[in-house]
C-alpha positions in Angstrom: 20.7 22.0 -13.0 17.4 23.9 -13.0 15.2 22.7 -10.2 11.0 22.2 -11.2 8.3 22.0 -8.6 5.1 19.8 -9.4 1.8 19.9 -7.3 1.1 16.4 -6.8 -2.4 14.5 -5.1 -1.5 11.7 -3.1 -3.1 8.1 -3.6 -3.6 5.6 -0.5 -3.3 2.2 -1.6 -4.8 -0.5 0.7 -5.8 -4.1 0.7 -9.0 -5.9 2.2 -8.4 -8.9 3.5 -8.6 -12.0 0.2 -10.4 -14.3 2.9 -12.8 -12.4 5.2 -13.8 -9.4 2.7 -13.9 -7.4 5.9 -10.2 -6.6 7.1 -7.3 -4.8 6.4 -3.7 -6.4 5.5 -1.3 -4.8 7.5 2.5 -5.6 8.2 3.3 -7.6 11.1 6.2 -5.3 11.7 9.7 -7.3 10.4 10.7 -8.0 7.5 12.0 -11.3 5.6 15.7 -10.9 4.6 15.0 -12.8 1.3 15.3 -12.1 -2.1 13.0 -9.9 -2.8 12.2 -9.2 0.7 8.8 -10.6 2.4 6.7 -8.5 4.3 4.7 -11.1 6.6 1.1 -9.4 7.1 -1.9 -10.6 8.8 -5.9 -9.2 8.5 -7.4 -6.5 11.0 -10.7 -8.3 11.0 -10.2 -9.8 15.2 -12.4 -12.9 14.0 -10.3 -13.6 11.1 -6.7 -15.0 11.5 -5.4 -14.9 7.9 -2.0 -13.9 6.7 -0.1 -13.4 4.0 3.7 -12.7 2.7 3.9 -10.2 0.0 7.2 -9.3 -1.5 8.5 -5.7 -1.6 4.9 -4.0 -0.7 3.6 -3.2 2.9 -0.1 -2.2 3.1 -1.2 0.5 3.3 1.3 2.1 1.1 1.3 5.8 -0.9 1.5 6.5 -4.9 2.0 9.7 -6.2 0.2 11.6 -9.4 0.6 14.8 -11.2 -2.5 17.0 -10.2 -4.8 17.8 -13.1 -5.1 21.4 -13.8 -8.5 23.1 -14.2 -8.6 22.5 -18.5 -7.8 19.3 -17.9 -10.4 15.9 -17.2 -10.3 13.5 -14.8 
């Protein structure tokens, strides 16, 4: 099996909080053994108190995409 190497650019996905505009979601640090898992997350914002469950992502998280070579566009 031939190995190939691909230069990739690395996305950051976040999310603002839905109820403040202001803060971030982040993970409270455990994870719900459901199915699919929960991530329990609350907001950054200190004067906001929101949370949220989301299953199977924890914010912030990373994507991945091919890098675009010079003759091609963004």
């Amino acid at each position: 099996m031939t190995e190939t190497r691909v230069e990739m650019k690395v996305i950051q996905v976040d999310k603002t909080c839905p109820e403040c505009g202001e803060g971030k979601m982040r993970n409270d640090g455990f994870v719900l053994t459901s199915n699919p898992p929960m991530y329990p997350s609350h907001c950054t914002n200190e004067f906001c108190d929101y949370r949220e469950r989301y299953a199977e992502k924890r914010y912030p998280y990373l994507e991945y995409e091919p890098k675009q070579t010079k003759g091609e566009r963004e």
